[in-house]
CHARMM internal coordinates of N, CA and C (Angstrom, degrees):
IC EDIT
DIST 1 N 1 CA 1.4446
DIST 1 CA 1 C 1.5227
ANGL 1 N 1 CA 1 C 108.09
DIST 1 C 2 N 1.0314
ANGL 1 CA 1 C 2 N 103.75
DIHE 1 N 1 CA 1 C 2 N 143.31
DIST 2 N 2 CA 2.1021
ANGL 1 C 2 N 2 CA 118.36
DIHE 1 CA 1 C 2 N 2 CA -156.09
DIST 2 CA 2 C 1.9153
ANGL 2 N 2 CA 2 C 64.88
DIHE 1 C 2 N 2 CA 2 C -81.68
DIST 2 C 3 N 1.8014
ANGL 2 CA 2 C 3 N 93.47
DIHE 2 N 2 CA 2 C 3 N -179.74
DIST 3 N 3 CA 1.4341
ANGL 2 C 3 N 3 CA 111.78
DIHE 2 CA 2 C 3 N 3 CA -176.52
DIST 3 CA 3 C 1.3704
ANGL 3 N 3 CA 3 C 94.61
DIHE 2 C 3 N 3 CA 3 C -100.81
DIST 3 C 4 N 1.3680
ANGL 3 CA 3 C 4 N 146.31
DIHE 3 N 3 CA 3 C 4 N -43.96
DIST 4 N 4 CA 1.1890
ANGL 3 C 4 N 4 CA 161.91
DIHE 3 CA 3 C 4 N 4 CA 179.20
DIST 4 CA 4 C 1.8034
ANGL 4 N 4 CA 4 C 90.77
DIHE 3 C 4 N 4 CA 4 C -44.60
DIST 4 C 5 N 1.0827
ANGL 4 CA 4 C 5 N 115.55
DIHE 4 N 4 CA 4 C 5 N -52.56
DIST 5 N 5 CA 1.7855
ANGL 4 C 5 N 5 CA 116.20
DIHE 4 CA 4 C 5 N 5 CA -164.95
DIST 5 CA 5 C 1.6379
ANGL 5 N 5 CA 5 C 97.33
DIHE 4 C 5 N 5 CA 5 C -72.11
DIST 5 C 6 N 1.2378
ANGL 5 CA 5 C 6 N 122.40
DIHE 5 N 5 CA 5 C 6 N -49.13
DIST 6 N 6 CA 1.6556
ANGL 5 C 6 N 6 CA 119.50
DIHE 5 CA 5 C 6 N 6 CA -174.55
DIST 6 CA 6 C 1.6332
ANGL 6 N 6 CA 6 C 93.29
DIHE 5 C 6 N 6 CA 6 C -72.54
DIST 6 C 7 N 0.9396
ANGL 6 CA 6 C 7 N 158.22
DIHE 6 N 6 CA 6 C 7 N -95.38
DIST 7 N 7 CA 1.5363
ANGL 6 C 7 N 7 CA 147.15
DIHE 6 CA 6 C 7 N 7 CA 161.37
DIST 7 CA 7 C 1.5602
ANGL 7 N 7 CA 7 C 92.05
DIHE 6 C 7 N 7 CA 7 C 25.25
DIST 7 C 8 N 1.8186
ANGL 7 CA 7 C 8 N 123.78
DIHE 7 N 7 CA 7 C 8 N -91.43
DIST 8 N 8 CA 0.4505
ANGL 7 C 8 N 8 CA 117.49
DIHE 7 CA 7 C 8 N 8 CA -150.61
DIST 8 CA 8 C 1.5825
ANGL 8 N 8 CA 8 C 124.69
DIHE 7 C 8 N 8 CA 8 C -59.38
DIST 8 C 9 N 1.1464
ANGL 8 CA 8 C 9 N 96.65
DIHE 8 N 8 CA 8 C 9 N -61.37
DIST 9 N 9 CA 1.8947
ANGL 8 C 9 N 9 CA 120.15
DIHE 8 CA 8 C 9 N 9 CA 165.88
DIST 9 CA 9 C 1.6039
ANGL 9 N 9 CA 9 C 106.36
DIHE 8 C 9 N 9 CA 9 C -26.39
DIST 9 C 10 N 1.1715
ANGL 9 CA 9 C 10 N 99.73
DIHE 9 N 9 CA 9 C 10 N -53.69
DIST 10 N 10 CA 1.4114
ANGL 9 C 10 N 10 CA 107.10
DIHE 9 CA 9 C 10 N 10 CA -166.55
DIST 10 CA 10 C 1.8184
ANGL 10 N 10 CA 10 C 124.86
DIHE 9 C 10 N 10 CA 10 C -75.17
DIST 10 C 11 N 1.1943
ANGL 10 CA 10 C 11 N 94.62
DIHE 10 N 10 CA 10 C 11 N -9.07
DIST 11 N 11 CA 1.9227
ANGL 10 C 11 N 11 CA 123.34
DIHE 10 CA 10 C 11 N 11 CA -165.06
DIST 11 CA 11 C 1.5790
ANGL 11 N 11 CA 11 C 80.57
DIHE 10 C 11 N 11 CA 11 C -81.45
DIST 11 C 12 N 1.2559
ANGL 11 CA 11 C 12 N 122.16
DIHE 11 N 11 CA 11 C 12 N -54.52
DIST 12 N 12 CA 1.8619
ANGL 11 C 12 N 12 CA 154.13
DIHE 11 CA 11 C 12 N 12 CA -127.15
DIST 12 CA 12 C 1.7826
ANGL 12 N 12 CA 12 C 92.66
DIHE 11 C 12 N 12 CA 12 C -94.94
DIST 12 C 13 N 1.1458
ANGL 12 CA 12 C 13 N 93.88
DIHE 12 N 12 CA 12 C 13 N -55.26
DIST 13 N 13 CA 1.9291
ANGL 12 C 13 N 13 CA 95.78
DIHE 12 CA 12 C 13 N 13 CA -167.70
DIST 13 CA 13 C 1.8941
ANGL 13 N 13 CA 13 C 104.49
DIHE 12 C 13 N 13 CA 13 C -72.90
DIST 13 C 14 N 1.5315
ANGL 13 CA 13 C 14 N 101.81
DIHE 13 N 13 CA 13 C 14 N -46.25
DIST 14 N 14 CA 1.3501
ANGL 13 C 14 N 14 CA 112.01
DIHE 13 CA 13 C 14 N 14 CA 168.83
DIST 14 CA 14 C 1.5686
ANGL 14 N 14 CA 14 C 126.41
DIHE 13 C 14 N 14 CA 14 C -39.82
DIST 14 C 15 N 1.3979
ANGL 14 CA 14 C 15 N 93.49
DIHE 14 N 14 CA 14 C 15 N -62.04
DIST 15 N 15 CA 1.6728
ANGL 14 C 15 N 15 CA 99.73
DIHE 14 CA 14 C 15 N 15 CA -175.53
DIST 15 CA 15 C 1.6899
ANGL 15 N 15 CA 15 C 105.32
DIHE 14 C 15 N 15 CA 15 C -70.40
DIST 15 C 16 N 1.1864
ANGL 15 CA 15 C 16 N 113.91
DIHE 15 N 15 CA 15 C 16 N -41.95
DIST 16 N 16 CA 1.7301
ANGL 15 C 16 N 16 CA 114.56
DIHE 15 CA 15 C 16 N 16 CA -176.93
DIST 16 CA 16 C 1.7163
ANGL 16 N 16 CA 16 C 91.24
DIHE 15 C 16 N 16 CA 16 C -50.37
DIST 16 C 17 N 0.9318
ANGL 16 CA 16 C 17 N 117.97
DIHE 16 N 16 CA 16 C 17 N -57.04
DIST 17 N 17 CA 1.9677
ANGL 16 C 17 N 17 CA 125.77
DIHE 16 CA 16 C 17 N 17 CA -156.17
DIST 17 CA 17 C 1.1821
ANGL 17 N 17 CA 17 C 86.19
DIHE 16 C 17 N 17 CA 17 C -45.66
DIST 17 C 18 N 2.0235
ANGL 17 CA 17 C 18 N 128.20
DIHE 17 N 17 CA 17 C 18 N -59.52
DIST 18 N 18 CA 1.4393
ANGL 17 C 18 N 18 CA 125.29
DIHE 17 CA 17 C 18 N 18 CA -147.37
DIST 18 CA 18 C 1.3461
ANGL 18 N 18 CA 18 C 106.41
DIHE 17 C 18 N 18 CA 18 C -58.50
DIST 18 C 19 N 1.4090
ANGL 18 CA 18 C 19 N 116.96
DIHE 18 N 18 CA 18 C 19 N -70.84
DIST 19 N 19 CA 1.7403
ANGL 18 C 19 N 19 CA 105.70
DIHE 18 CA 18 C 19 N 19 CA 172.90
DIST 19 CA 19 C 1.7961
ANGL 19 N 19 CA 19 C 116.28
DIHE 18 C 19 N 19 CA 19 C -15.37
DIST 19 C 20 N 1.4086
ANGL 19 CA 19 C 20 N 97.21
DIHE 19 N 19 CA 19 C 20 N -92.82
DIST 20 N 20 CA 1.2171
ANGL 19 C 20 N 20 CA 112.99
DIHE 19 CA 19 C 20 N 20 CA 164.33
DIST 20 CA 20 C 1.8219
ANGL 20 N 20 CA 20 C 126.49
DIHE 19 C 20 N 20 CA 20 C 11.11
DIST 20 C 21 N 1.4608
ANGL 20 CA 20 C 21 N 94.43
DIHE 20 N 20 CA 20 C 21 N -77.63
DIST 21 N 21 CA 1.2550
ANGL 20 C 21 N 21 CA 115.83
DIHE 20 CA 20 C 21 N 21 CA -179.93
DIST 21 CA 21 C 1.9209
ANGL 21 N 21 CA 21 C 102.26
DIHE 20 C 21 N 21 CA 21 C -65.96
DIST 21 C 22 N 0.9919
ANGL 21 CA 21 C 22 N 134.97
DIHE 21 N 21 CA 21 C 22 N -50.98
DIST 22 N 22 CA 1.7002
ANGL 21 C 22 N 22 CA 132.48
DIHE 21 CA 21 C 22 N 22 CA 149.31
DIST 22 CA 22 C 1.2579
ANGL 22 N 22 CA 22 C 99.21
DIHE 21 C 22 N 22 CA 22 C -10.86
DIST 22 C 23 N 1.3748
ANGL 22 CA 22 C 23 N 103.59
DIHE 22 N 22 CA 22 C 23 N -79.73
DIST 23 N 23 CA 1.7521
ANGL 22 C 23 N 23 CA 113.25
DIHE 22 CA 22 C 23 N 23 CA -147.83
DIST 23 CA 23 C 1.4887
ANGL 23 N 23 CA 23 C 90.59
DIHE 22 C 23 N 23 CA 23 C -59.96
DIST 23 C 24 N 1.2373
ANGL 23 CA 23 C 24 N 120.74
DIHE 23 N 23 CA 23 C 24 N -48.70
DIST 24 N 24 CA 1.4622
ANGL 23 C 24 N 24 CA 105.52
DIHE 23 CA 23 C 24 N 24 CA -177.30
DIST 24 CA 24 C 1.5766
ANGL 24 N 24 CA 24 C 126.38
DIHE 23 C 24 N 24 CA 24 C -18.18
DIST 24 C 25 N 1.8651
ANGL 24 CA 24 C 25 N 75.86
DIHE 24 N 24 CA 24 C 25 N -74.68
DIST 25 N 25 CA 1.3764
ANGL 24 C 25 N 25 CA 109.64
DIHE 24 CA 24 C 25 N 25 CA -150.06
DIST 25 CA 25 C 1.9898
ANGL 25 N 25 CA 25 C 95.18
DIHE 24 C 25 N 25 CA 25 C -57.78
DIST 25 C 26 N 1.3276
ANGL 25 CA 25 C 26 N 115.80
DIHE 25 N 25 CA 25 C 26 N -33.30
DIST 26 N 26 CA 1.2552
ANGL 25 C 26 N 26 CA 136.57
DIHE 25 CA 25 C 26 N 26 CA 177.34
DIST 26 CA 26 C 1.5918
ANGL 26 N 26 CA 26 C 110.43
DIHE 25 C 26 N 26 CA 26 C -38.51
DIST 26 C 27 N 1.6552
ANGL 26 CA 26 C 27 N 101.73
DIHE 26 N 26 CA 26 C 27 N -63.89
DIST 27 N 27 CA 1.1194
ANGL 26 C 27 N 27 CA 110.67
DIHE 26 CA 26 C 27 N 27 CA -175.59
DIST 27 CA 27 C 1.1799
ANGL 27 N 27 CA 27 C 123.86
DIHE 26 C 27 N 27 CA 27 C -112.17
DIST 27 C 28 N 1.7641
ANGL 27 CA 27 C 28 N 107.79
DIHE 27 N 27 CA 27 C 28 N 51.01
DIST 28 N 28 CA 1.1840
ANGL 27 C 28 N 28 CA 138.97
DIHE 27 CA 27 C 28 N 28 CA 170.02
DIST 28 CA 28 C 1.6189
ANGL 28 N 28 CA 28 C 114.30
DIHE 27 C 28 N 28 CA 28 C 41.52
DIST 28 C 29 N 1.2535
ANGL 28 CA 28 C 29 N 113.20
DIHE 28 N 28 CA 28 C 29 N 49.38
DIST 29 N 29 CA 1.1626
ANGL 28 C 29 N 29 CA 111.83
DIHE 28 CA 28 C 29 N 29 CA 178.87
DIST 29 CA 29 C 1.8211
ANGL 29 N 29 CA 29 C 91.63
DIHE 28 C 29 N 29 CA 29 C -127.94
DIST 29 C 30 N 1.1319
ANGL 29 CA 29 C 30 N 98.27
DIHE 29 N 29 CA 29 C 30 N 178.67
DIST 30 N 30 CA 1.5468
ANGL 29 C 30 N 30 CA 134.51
DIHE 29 CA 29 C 30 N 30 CA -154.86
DIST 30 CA 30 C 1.4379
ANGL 30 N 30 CA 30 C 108.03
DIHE 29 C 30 N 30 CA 30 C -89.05
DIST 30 C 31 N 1.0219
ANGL 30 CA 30 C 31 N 139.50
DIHE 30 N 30 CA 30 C 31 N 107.85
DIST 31 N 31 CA 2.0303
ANGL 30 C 31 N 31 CA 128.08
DIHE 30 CA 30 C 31 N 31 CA -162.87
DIST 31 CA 31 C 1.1641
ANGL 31 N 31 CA 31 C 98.29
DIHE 30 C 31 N 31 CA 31 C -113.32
DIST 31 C 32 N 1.6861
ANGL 31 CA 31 C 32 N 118.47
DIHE 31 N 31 CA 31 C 32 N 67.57
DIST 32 N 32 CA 1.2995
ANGL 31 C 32 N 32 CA 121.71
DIHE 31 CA 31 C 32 N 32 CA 167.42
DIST 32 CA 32 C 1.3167
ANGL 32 N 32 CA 32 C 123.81
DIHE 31 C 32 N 32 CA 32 C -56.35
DIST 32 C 33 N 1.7863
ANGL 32 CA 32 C 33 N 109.76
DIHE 32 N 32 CA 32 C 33 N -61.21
DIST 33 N 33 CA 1.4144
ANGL 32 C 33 N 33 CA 126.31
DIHE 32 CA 32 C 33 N 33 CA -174.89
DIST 33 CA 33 C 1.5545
ANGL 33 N 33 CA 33 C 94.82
DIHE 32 C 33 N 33 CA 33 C -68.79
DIST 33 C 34 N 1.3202
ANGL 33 CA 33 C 34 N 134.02
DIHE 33 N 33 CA 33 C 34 N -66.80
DIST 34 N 34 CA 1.5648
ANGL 33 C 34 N 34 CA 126.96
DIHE 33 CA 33 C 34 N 34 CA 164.73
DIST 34 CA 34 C 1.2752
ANGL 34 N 34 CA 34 C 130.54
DIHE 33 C 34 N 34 CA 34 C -10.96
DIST 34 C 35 N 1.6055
ANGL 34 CA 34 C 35 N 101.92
DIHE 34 N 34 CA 34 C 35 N -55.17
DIST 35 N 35 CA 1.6643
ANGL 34 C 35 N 35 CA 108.74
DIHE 34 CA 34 C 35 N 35 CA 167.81
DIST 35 CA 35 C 1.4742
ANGL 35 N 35 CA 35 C 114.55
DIHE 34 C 35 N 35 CA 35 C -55.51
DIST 35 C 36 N 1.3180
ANGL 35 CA 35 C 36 N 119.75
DIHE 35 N 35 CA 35 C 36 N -44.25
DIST 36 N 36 CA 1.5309
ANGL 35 C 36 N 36 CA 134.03
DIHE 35 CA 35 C 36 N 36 CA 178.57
DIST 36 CA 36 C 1.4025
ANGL 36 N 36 CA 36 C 113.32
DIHE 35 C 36 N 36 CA 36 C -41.63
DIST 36 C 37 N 1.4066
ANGL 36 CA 36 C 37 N 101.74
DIHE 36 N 36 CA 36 C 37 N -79.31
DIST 37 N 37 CA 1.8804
ANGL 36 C 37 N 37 CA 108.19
DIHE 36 CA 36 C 37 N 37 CA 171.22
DIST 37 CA 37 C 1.6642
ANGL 37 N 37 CA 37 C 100.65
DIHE 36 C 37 N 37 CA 37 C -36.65
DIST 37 C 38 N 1.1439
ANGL 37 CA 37 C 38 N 125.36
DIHE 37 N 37 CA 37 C 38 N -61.67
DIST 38 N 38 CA 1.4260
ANGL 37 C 38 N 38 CA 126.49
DIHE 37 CA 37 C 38 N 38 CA -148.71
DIST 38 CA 38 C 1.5793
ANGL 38 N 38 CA 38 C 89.61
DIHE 37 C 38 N 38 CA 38 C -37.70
DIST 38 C 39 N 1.5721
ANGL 38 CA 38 C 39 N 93.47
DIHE 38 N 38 CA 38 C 39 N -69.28
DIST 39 N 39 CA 1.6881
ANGL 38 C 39 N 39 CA 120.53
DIHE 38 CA 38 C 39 N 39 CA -168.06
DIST 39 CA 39 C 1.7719
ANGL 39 N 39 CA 39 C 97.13
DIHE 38 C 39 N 39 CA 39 C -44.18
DIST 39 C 40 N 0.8710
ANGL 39 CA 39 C 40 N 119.57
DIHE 39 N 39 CA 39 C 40 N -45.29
DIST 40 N 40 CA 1.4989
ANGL 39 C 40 N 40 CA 113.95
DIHE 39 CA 39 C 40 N 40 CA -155.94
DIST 40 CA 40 C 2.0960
ANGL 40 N 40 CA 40 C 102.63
DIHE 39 C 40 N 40 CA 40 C -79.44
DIST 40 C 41 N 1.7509
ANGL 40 CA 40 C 41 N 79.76
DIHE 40 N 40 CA 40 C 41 N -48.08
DIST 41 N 41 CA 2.0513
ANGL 40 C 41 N 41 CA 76.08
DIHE 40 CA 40 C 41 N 41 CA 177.48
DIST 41 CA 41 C 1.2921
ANGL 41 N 41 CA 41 C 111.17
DIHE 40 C 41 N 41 CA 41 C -62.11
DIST 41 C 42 N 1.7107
ANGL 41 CA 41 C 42 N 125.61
DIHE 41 N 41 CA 41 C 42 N -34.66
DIST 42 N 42 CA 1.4104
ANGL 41 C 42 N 42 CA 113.86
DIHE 41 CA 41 C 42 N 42 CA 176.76
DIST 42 CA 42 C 1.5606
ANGL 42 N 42 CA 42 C 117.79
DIHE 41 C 42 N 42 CA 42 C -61.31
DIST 42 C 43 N 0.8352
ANGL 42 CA 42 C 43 N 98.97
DIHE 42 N 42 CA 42 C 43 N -10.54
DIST 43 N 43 CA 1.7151
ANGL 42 C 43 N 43 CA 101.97
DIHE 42 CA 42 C 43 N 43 CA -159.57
DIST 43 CA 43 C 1.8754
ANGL 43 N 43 CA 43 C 103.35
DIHE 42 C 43 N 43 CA 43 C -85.46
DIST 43 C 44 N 1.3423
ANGL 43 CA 43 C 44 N 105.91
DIHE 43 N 43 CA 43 C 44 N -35.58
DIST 44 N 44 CA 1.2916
ANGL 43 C 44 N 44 CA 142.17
DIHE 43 CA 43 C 44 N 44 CA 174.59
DIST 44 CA 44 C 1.4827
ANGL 44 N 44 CA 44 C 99.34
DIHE 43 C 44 N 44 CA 44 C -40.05
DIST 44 C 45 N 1.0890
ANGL 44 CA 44 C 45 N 87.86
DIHE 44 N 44 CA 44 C 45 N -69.93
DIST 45 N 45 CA 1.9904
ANGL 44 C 45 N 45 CA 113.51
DIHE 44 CA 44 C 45 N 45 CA -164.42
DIST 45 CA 45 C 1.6801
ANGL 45 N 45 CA 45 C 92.88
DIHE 44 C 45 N 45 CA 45 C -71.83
DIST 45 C 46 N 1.1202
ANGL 45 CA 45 C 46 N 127.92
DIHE 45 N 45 CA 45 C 46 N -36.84
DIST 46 N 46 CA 1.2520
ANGL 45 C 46 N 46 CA 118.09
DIHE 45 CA 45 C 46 N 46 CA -154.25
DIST 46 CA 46 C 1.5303
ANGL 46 N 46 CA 46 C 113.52
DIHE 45 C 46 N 46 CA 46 C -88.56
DIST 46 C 47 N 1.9481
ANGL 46 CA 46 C 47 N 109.26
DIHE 46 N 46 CA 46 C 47 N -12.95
DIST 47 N 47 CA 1.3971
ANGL 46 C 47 N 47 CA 117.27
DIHE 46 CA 46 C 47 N 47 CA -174.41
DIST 47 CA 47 C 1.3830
ANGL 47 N 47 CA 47 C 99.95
DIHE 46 C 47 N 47 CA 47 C -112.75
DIST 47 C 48 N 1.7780
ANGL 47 CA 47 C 48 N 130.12
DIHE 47 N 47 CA 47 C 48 N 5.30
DIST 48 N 48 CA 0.9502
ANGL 47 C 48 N 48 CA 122.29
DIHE 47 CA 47 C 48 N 48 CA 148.23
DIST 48 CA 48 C 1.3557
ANGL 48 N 48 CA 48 C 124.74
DIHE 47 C 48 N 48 CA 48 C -87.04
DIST 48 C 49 N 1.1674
ANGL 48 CA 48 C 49 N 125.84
DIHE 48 N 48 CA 48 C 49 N -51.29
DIST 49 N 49 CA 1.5307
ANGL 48 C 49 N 49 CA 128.05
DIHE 48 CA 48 C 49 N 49 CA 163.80
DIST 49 CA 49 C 1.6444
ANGL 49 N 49 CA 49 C 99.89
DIHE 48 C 49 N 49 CA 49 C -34.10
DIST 49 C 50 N 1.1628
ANGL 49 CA 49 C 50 N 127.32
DIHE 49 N 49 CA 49 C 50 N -79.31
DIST 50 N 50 CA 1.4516
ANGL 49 C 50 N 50 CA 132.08
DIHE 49 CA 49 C 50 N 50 CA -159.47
DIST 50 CA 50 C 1.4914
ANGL 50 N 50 CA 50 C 106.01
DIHE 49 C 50 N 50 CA 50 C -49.13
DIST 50 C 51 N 1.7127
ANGL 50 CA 50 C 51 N 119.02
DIHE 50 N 50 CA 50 C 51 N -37.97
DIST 51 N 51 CA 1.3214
ANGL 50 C 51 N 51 CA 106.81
DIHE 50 CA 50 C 51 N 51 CA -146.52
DIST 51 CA 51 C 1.9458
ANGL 51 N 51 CA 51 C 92.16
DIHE 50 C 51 N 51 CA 51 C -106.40
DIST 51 C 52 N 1.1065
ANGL 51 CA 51 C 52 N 98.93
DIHE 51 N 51 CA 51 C 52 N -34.04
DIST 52 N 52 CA 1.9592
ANGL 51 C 52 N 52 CA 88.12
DIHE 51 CA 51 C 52 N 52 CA 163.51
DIST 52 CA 52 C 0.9736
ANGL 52 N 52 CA 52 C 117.75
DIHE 51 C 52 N 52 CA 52 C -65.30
DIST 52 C 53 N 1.3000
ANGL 52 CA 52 C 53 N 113.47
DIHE 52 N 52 CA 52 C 53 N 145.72
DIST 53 N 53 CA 1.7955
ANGL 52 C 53 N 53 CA 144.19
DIHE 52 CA 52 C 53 N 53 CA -168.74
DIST 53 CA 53 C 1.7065
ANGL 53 N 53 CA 53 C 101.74
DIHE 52 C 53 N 53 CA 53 C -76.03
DIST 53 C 54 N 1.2481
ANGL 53 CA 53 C 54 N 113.54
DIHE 53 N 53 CA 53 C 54 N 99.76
DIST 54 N 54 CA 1.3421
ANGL 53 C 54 N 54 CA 138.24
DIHE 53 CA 53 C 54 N 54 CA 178.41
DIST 54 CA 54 C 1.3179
ANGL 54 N 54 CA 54 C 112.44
DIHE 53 C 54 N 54 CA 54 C 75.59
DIST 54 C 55 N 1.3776
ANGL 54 CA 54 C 55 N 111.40
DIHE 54 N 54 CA 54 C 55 N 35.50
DIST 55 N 55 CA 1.6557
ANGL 54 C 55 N 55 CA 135.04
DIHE 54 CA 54 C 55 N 55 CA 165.88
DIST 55 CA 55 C 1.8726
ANGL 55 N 55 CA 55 C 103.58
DIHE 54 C 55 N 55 CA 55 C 46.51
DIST 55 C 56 N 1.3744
ANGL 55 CA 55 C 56 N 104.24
DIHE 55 N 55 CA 55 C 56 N -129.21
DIST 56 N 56 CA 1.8904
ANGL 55 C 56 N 56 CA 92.34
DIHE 55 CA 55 C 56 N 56 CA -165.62
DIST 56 CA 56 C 2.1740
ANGL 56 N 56 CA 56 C 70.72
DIHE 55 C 56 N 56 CA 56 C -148.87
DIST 56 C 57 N 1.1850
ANGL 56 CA 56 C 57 N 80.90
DIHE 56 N 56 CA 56 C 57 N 146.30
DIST 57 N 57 CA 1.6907
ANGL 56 C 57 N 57 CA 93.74
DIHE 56 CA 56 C 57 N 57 CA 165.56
DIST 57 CA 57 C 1.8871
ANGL 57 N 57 CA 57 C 94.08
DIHE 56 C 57 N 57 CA 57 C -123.76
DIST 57 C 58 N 1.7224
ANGL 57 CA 57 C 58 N 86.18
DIHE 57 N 57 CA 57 C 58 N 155.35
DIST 58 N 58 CA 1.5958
ANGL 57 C 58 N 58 CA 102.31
DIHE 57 CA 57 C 58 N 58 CA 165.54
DIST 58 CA 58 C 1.3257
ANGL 58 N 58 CA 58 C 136.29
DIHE 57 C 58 N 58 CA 58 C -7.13
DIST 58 C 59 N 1.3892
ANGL 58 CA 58 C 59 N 96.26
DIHE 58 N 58 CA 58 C 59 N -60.14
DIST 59 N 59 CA 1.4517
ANGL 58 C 59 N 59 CA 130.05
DIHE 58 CA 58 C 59 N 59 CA -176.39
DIST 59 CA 59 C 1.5000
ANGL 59 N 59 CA 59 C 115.35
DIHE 58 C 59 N 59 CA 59 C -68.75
DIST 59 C 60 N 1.3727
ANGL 59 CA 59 C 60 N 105.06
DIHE 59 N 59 CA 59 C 60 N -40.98
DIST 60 N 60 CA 1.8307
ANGL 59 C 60 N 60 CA 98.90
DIHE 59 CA 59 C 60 N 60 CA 162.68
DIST 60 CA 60 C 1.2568
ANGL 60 N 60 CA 60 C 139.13
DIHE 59 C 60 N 60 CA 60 C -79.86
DIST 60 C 61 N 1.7700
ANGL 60 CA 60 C 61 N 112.37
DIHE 60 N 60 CA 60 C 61 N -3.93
DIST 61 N 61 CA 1.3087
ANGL 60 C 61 N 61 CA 115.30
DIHE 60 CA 60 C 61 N 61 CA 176.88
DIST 61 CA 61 C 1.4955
ANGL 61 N 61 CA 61 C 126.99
DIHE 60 C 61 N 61 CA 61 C -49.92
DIST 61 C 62 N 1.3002
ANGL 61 CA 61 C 62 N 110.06
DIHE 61 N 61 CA 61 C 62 N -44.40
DIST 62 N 62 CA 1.0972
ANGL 61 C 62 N 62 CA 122.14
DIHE 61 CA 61 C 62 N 62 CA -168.54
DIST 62 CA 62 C 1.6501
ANGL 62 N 62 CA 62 C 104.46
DIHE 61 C 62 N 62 CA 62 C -74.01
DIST 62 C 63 N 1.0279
ANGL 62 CA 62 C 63 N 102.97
DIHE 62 N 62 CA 62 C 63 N -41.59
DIST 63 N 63 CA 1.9584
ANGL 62 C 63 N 63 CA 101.78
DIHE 62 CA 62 C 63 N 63 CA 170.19
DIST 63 CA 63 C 1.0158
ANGL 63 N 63 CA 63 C 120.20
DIHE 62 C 63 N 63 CA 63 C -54.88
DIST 63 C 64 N 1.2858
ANGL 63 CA 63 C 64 N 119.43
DIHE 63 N 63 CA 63 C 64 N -48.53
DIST 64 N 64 CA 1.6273
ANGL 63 C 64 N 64 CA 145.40
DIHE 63 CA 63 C 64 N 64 CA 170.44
DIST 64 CA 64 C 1.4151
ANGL 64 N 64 CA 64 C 95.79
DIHE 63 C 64 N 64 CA 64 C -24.31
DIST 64 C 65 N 1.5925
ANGL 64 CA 64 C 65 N 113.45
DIHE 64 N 64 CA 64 C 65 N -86.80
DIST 65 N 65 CA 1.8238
ANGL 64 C 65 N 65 CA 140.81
DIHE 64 CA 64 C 65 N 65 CA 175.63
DIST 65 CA 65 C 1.4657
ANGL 65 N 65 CA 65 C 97.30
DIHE 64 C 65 N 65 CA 65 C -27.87
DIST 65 C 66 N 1.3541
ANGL 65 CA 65 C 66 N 124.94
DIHE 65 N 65 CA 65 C 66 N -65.39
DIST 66 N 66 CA 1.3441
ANGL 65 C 66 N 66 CA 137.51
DIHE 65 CA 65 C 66 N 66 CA -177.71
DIST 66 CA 66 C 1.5479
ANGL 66 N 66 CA 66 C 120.45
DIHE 65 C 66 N 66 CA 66 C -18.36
DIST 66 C 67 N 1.6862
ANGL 66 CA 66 C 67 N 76.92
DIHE 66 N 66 CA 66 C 67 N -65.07
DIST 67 N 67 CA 2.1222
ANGL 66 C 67 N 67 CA 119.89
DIHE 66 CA 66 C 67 N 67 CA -163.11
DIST 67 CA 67 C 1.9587
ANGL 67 N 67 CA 67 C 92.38
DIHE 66 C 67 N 67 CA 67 C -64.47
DIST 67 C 68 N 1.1806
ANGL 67 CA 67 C 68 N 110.26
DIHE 67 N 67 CA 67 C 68 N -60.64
DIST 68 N 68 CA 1.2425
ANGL 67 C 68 N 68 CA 140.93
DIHE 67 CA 67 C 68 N 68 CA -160.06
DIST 68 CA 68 C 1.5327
ANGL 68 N 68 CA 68 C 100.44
DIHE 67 C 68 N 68 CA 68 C -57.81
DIST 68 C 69 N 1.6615
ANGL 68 CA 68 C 69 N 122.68
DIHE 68 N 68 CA 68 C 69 N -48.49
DIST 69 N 69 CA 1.0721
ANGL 68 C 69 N 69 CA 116.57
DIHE 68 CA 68 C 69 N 69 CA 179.48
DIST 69 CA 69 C 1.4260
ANGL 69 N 69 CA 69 C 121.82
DIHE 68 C 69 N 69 CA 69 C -79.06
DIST 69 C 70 N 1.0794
ANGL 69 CA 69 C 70 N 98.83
DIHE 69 N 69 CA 69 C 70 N -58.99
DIST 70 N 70 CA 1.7928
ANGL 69 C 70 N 70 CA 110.79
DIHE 69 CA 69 C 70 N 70 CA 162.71
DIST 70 CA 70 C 1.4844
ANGL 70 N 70 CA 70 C 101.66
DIHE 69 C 70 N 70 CA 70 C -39.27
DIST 70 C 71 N 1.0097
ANGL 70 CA 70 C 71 N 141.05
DIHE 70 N 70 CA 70 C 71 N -42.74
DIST 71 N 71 CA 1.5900
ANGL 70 C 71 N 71 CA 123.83
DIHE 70 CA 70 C 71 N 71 CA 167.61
DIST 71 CA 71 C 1.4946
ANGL 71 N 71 CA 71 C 121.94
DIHE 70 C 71 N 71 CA 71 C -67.60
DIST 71 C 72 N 1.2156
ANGL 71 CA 71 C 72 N 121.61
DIHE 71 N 71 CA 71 C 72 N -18.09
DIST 72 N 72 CA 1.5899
ANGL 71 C 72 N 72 CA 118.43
DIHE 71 CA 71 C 72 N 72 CA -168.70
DIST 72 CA 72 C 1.5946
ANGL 72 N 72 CA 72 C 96.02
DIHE 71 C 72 N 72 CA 72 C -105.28
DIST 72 C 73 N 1.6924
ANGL 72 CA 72 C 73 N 112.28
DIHE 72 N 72 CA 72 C 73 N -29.46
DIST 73 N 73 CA 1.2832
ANGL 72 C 73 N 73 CA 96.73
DIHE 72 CA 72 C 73 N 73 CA 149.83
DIST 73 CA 73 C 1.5474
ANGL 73 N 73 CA 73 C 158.07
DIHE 72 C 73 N 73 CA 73 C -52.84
DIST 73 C 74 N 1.3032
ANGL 73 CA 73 C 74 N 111.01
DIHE 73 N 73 CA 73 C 74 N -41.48
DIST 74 N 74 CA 1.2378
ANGL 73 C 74 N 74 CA 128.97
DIHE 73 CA 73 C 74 N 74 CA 157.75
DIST 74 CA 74 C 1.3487
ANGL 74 N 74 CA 74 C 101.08
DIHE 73 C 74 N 74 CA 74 C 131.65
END
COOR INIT
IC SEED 1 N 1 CA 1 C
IC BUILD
């Protein structure tokens, strides 16, 4: 998996979980599987940043999303 794809994937699973984990917590239930994504999209983001060669600044996220879609598009 390119670093650009875990970035991406991982931006994607993360932010979906955060809601998620709200509504849980909202409607007093338990955000097991919620907690999971969280853990898993951070983890995503965190071994792409670390493991690409001069990691990703601010400024490239949005290219990243760009690059990323236009590729899964065709």
């Amino acid at each position: 998996m390119s670093y650009d794809l875990a970035l991406f994937f991982g931006t994607l699973i993360a932010g979906f979980a955060i809601p998620a984990i709200m509504s849980a917590f909202s409607d007093s239930r338990t955000p097991r599987m919620r907690s999971l994504m969280l853990i898993v999209g951070g983890s995503l983001v965190v071994w792409a940043v670390t493991r690409k060669p001069g990691g990703y600044s601010f400024d490239e996220i949005p290219d990243v999303f760009v690059q990323v879609t236009r590729d899964l598009h065709g």
